[in-house]
N, C-alpha and C positions, 0 to 999 in steps of 0.2 A: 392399595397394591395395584400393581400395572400388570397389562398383560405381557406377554414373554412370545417371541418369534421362536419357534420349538420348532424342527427340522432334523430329522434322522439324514444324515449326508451321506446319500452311498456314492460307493468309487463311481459311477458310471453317471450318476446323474445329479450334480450337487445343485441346490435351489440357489437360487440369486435372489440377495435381497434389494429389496426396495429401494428406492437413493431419502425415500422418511423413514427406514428403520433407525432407533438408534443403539449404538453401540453397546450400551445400559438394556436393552432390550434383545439382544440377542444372547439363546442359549446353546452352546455348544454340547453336544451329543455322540454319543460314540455308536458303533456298527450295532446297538441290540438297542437304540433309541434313551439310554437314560443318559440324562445331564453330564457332564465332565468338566473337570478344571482342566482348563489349557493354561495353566500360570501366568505372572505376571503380577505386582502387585496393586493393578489400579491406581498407581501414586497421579501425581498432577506433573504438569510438564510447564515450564518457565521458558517461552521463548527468549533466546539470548539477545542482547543488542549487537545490531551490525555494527563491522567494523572494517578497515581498509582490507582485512583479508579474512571476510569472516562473514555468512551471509546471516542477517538476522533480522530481529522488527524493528521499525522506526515509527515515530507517533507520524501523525498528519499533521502538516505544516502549516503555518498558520495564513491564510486567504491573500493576497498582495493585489490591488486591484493593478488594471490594468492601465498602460500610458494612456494620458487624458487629451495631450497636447496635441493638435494640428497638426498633420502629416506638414514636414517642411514641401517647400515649391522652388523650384529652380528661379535663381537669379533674372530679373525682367531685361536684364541688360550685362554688359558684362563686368561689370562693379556692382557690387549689391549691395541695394540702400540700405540705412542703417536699419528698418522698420525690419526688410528681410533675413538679415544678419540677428536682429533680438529677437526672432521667431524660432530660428535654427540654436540661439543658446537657450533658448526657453524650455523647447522639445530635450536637446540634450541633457539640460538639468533635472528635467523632470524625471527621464528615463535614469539616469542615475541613480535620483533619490530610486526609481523604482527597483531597480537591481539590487542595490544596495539592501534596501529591504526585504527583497529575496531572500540574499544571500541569510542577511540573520536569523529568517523564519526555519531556511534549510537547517542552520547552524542548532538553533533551538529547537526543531525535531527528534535532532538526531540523523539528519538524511547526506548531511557535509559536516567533515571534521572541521575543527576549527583550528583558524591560521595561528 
């Protein structure tokens, strides 16, 4: 059996509870201090899934590291060799795959609808 936060709450001076009580622990009391149902029936509550108009929970997404590739560098001249040109599609492709992989982590959350 657990103990019970028990408080007679008069008008004038009501007790604050703790931010560790918990709500299972608290006993509601009327003006001469015995116990009272404030109703309600304890059911459970089902957060809803979000939706484009609709606020609700979404799971956590799945981790997406981060782009790996060498910041591109500006052209050494005003044509850019070929080595510098496959660095710049290198970085791009990569970032793609990485977005891309984003996107379907978001998708598989729950956190972006899908297309």
């Amino acid at each position: 059996m657990s103990a019970r936060f028990l408080h007679a709450i008069a008008a004038s001076s009501a007790p604050t509870p703790e931010a560790t009580d918990l709500v299972a622990d608290v006993v509601f009391v009327d003006d001469s201090g015995k116990p009272t149902d404030i109703g309600g029936s304890g059911g459970s509550y089902t957060l809803p899934a979000a939706s484009a108009s609709a606020l609700g929970g979404v799971k956590l997404a799945t981790a997406v590291a981060d782009v790996a590739a060498t910041d591109a560098t500006n052209a050494t001249g005003a044509t850019p060799t070929a080595a510098e040109f496959q660095a710049v599609v290198t970085e791009l492709n990569e970032t793609k795959q990485k977005l891309n992989a984003l996107l379907a982590a978001l998708r598989a959350s729950g956190a972006l609808a899908s297309a």
